[in-house]
Structure formats: C-alpha cells, structure tokens
Biopython code that builds the backbone (N, CA, C, O; Angstrom):
import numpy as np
from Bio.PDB.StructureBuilder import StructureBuilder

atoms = [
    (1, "UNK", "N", (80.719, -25.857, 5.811)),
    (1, "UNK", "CA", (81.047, -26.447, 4.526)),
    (1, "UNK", "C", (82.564, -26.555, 4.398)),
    (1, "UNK", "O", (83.152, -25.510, 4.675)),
    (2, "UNK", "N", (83.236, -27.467, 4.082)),
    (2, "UNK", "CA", (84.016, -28.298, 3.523)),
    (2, "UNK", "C", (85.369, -27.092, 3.013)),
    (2, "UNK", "O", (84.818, -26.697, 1.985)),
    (3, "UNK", "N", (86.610, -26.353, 3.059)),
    (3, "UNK", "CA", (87.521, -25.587, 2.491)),
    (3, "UNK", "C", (87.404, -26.297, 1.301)),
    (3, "UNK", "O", (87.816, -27.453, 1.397)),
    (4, "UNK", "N", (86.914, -25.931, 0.054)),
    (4, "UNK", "CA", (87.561, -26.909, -1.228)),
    (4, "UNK", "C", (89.233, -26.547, -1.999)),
    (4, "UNK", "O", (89.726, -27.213, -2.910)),
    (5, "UNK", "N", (89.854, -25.358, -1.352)),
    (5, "UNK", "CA", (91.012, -24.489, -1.816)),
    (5, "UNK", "C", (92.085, -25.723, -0.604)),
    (5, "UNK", "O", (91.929, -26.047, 0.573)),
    (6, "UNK", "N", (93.178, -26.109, -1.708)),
    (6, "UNK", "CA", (94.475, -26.980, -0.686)),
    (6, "UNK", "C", (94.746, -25.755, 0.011)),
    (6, "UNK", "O", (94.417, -24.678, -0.487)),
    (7, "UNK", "N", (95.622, -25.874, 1.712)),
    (7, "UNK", "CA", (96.143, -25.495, 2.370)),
    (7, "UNK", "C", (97.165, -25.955, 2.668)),
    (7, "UNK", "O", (96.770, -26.954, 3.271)),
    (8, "UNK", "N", (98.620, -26.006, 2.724)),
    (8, "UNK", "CA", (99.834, -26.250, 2.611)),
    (8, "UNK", "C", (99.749, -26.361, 4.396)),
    (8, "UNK", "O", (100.241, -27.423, 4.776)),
    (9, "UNK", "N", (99.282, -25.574, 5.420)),
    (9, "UNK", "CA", (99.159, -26.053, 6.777)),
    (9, "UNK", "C", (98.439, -27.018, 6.907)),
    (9, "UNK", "O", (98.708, -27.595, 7.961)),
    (10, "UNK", "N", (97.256, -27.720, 6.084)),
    (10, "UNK", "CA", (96.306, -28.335, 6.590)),
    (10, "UNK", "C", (96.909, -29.470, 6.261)),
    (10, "UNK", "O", (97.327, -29.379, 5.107)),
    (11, "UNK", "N", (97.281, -31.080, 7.018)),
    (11, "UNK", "CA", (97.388, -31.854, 6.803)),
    (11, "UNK", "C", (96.499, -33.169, 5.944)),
    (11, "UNK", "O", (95.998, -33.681, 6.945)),
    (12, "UNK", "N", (96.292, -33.516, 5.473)),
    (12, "UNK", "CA", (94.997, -35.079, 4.878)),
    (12, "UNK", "C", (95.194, -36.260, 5.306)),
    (12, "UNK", "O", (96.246, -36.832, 5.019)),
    (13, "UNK", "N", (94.374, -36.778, 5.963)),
    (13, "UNK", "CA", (94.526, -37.912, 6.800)),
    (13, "UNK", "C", (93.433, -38.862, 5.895)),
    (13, "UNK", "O", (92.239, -38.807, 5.603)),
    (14, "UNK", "N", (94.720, -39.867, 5.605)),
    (14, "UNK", "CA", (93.620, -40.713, 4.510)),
    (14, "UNK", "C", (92.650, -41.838, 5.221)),
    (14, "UNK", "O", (93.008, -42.534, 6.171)),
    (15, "UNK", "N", (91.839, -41.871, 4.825)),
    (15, "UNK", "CA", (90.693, -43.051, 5.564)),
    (15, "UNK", "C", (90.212, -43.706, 4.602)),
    (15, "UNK", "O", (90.301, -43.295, 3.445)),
    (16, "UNK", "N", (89.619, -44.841, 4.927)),
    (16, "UNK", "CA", (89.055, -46.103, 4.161)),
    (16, "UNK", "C", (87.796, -46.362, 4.030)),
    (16, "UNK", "O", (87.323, -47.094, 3.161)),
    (17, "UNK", "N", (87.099, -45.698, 5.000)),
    (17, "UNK", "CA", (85.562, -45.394, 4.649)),
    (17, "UNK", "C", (84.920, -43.910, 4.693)),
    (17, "UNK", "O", (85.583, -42.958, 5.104)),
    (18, "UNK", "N", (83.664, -43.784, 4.267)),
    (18, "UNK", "CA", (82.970, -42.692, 3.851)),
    (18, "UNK", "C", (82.333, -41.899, 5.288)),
    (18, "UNK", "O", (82.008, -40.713, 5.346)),
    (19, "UNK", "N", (82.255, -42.974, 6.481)),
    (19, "UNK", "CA", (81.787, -42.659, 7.417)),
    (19, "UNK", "C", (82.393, -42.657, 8.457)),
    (19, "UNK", "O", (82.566, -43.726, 9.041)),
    (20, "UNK", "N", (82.770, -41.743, 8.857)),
    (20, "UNK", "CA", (83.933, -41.694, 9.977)),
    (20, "UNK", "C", (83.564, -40.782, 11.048)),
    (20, "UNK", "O", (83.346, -39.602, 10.771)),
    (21, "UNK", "N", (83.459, -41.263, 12.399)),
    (21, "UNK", "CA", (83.445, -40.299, 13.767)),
    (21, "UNK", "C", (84.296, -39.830, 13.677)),
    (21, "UNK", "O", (85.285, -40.031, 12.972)),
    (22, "UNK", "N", (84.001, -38.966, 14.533)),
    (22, "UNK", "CA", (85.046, -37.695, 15.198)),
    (22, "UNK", "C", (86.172, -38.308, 15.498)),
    (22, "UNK", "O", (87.295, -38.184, 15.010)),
    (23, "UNK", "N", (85.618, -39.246, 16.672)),
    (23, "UNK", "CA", (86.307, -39.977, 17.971)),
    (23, "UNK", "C", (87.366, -40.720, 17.286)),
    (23, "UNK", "O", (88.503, -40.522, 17.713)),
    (24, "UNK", "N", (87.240, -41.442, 16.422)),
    (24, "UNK", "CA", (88.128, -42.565, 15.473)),
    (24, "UNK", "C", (88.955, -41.599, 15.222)),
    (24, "UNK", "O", (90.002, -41.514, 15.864)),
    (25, "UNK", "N", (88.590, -40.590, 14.125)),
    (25, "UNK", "CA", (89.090, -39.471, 13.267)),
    (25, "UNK", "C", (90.326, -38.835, 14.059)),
    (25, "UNK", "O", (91.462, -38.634, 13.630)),
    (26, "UNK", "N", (89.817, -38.578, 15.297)),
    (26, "UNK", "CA", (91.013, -37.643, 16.275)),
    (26, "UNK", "C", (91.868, -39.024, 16.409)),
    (26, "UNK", "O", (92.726, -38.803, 15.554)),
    (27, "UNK", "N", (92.166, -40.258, 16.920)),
    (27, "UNK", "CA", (92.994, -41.391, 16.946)),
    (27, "UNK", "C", (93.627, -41.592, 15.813)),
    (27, "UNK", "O", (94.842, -41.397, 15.793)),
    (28, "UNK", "N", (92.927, -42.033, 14.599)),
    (28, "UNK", "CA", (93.268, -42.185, 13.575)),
    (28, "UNK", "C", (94.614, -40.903, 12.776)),
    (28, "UNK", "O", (95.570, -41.214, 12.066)),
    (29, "UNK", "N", (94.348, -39.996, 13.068)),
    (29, "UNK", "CA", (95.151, -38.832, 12.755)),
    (29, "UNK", "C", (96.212, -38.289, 13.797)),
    (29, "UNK", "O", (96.891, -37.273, 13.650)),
    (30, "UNK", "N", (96.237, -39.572, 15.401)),
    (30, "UNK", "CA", (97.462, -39.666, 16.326)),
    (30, "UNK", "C", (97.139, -37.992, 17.125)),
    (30, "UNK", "O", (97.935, -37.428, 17.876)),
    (31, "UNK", "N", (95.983, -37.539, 16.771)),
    (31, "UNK", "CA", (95.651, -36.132, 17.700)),
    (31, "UNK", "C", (95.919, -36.700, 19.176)),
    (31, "UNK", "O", (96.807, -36.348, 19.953)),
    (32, "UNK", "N", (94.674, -37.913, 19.411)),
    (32, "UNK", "CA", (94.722, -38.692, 20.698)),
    (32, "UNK", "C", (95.594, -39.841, 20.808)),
    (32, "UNK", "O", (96.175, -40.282, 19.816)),
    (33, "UNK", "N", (95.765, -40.549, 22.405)),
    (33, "UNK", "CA", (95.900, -41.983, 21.784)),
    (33, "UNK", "C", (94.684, -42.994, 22.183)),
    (33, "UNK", "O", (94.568, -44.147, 21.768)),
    (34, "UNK", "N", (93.558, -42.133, 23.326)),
    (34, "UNK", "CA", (93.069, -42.990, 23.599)),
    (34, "UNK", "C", (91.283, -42.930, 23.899)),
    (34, "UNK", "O", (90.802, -41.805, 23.766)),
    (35, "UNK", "N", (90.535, -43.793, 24.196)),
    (35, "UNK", "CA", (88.965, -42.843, 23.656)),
    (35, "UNK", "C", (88.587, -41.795, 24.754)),
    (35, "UNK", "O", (87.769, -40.875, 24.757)),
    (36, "UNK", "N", (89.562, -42.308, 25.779)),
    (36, "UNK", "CA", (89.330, -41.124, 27.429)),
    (36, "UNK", "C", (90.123, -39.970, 26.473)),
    (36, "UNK", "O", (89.655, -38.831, 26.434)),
    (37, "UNK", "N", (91.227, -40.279, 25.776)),
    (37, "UNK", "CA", (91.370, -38.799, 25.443)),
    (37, "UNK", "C", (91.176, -37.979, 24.456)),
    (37, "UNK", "O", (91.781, -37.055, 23.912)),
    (38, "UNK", "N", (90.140, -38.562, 24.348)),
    (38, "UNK", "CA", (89.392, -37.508, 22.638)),
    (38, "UNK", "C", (88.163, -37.095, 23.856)),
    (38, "UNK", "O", (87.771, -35.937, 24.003)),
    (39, "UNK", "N", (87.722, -38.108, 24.566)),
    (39, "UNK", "CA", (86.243, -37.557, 25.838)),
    (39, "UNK", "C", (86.596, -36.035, 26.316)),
    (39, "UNK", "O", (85.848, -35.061, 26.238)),
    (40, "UNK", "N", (88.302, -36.093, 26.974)),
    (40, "UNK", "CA", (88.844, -34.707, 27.374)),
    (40, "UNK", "C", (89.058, -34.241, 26.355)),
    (40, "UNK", "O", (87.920, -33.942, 25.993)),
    (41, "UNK", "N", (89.872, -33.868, 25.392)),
    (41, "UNK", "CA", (90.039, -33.007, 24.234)),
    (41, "UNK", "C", (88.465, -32.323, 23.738)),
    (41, "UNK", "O", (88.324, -31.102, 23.681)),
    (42, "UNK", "N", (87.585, -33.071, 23.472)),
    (42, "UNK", "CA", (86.689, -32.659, 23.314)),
    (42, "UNK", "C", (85.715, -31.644, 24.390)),
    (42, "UNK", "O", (84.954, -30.748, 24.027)),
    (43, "UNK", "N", (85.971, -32.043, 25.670)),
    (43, "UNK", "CA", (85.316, -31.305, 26.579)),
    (43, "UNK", "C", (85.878, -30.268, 26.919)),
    (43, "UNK", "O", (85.238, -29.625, 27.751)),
    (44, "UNK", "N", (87.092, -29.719, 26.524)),
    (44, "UNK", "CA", (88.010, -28.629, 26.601)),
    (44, "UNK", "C", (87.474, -27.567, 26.070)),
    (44, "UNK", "O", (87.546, -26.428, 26.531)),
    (45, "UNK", "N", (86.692, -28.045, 24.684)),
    (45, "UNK", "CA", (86.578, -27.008, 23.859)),
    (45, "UNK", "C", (87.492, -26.780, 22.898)),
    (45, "UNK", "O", (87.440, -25.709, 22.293)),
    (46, "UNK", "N", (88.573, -27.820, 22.559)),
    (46, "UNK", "CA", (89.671, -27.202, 21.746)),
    (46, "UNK", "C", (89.361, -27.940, 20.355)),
    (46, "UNK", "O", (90.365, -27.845, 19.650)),
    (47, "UNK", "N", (88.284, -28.676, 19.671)),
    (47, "UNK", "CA", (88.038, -29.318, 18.310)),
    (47, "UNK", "C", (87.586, -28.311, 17.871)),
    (47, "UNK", "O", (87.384, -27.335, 18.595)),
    (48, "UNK", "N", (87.283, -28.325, 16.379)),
    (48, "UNK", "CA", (87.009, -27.313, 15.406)),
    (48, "UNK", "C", (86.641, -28.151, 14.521)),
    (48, "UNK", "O", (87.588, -28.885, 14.238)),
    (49, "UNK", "N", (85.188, -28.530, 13.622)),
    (49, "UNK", "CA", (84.761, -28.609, 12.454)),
    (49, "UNK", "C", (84.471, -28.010, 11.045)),
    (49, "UNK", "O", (83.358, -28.063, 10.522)),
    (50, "UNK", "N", (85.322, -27.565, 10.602)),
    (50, "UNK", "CA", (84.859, -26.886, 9.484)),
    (50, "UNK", "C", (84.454, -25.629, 9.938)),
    (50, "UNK", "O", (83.430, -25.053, 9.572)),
    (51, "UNK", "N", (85.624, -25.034, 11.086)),
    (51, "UNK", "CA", (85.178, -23.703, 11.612)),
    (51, "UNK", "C", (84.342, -23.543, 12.791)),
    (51, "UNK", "O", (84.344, -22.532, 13.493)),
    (52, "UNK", "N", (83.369, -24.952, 13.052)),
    (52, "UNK", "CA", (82.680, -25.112, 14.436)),
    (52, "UNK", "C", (83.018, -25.728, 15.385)),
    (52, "UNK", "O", (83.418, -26.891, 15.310)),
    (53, "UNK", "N", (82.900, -24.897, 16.743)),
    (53, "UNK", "CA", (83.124, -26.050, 17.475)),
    (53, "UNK", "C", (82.129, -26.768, 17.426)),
    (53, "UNK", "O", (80.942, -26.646, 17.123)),
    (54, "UNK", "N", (83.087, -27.872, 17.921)),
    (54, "UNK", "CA", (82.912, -29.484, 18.302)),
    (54, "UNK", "C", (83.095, -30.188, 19.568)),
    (54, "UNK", "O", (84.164, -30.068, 20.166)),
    (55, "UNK", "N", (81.900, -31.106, 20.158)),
    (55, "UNK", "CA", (82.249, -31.700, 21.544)),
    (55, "UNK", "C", (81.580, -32.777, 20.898)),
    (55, "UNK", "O", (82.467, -33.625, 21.003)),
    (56, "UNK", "N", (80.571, -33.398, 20.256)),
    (56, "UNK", "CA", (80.427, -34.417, 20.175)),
    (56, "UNK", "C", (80.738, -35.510, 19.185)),
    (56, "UNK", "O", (80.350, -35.627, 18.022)),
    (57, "UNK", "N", (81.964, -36.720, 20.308)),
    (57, "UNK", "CA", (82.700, -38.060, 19.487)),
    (57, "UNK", "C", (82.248, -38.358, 18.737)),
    (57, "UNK", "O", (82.890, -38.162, 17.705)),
    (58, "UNK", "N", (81.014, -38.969, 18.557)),
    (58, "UNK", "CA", (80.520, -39.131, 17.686)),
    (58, "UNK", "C", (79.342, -38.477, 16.290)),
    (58, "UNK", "O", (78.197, -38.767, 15.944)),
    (59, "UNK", "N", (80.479, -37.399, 15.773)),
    (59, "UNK", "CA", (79.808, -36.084, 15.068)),
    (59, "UNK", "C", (80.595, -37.482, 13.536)),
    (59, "UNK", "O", (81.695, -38.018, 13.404)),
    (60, "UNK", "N", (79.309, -37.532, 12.731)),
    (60, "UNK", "CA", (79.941, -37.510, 11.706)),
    (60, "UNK", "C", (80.940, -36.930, 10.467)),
    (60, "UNK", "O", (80.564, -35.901, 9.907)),
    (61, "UNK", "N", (82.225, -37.575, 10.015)),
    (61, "UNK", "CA", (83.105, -36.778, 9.085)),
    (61, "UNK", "C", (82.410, -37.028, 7.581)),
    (61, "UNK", "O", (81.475, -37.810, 7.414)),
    (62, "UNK", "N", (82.785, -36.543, 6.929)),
    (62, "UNK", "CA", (82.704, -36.913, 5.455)),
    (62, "UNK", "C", (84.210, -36.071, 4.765)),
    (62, "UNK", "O", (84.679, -35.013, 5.186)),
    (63, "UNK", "N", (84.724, -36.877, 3.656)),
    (63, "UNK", "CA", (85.405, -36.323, 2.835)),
    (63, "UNK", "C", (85.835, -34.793, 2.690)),
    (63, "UNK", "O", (84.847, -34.086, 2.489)),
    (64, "UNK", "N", (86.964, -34.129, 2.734)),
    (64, "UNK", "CA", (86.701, -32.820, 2.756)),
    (64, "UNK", "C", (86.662, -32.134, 3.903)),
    (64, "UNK", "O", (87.137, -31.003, 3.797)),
    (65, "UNK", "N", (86.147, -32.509, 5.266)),
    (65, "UNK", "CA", (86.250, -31.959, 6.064)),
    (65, "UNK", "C", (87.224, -31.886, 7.104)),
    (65, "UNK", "O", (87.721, -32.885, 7.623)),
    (66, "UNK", "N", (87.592, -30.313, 7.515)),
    (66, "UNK", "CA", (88.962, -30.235, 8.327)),
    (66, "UNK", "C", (88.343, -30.299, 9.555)),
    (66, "UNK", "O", (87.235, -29.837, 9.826)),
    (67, "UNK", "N", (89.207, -30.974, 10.397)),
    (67, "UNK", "CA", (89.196, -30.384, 11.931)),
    (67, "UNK", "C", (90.498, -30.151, 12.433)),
    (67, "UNK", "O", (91.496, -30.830, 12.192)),
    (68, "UNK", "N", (90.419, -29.117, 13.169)),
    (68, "UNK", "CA", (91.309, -28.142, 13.891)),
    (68, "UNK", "C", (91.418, -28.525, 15.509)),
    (68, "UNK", "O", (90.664, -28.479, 16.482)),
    (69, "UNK", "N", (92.561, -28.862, 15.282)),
    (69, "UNK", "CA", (92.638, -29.761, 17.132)),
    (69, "UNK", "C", (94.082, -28.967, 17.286)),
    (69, "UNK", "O", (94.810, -29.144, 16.309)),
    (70, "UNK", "N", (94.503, -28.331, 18.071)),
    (70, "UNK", "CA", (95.656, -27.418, 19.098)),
    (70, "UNK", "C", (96.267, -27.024, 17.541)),
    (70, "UNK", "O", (97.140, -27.762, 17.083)),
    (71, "UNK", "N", (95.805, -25.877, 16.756)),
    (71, "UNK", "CA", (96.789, -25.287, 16.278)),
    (71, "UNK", "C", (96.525, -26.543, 14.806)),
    (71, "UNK", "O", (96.815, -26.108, 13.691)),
    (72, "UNK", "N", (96.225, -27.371, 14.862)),
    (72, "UNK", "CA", (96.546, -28.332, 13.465)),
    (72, "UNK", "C", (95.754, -28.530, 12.576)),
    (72, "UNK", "O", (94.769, -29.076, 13.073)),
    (73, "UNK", "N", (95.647, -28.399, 11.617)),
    (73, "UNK", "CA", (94.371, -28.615, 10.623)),
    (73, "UNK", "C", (94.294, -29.921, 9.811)),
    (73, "UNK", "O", (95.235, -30.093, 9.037)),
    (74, "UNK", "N", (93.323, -30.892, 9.848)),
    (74, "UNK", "CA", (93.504, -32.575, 9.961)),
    (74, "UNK", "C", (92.645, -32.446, 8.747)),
    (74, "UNK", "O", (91.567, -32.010, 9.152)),
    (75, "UNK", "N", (92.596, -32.637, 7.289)),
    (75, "UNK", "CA", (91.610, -32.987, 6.855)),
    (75, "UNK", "C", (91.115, -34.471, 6.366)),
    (75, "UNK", "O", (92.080, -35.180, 6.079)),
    (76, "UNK", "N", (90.022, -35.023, 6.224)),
    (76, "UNK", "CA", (89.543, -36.278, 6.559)),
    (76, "UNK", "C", (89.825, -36.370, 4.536)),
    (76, "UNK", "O", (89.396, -35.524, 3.752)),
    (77, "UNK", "N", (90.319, -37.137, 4.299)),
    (77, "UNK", "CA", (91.177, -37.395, 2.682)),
    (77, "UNK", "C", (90.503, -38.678, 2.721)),
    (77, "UNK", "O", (90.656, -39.483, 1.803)),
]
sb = StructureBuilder()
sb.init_structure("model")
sb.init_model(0)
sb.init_chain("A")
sb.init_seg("    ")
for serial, (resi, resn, name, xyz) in enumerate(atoms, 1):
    if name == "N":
        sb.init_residue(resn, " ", resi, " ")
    sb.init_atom(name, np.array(xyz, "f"), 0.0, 1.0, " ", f" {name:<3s}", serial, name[0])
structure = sb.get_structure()
C-alpha cells in the first residue's frame, strides 16, 4: 500500500495517465534510458514497489505509489 505521509527524499514524478507500467515509469522518471535497460535493472533485483520487490516491466503503477530504484524513491504523482 501506497506511503500516504510526504517524504522530503521521495521524489513525484508527474504522469498523464492513471495507468502506467513499470517499464515507462522507470524511463519516464530518467531511472533508465532505454527498454534493454529497465529488462537489466529489473533483473538485478534492485526495483522496489511500495516496499516489494519488483522484476516485472510490466507491473502496473497507480497514483501514490513509490518505487525505489538505487537508493531513490520515485513516486508516480
């Protein structure tokens, strides 16, 4: 579930729709630059959903939710 408390580390990455992949999500927020490298980032083991890991690109986001990629906390705004 979703941090609803602001975090002054956690960044908000604003988006334009309600439905957003992972895969976009990590590009969109400049984590990656490219879809081979969200495939590796993800197979590393180093994503974080809302506290879980994460390997699959196409995991749906919704509003509210952080992911944690090397140390950074991205939330989907």
């Amino acid at each position: 579930m979703p941090d609803p408390t602001p975090d002054p580390a956690t960044r908000d990455v604003p988006t334009t729709s309600d439905g957003l992949r992972l895969g976009q999500f990590l590009k969109l927020a400049d984590a990656v630059d490219t879809g081979g490298g969200v495939r590796e980032l993800l197979a590393s083991g180093a994503v974080t959903v809302n506290g879980e890991p994460e390997q699959r690109r196409g995991r749906q986001l919704r509003r509210g939710d952080v992911v944690e990629v090397g140390g950074r906390r991205l939330r989907v705004a």
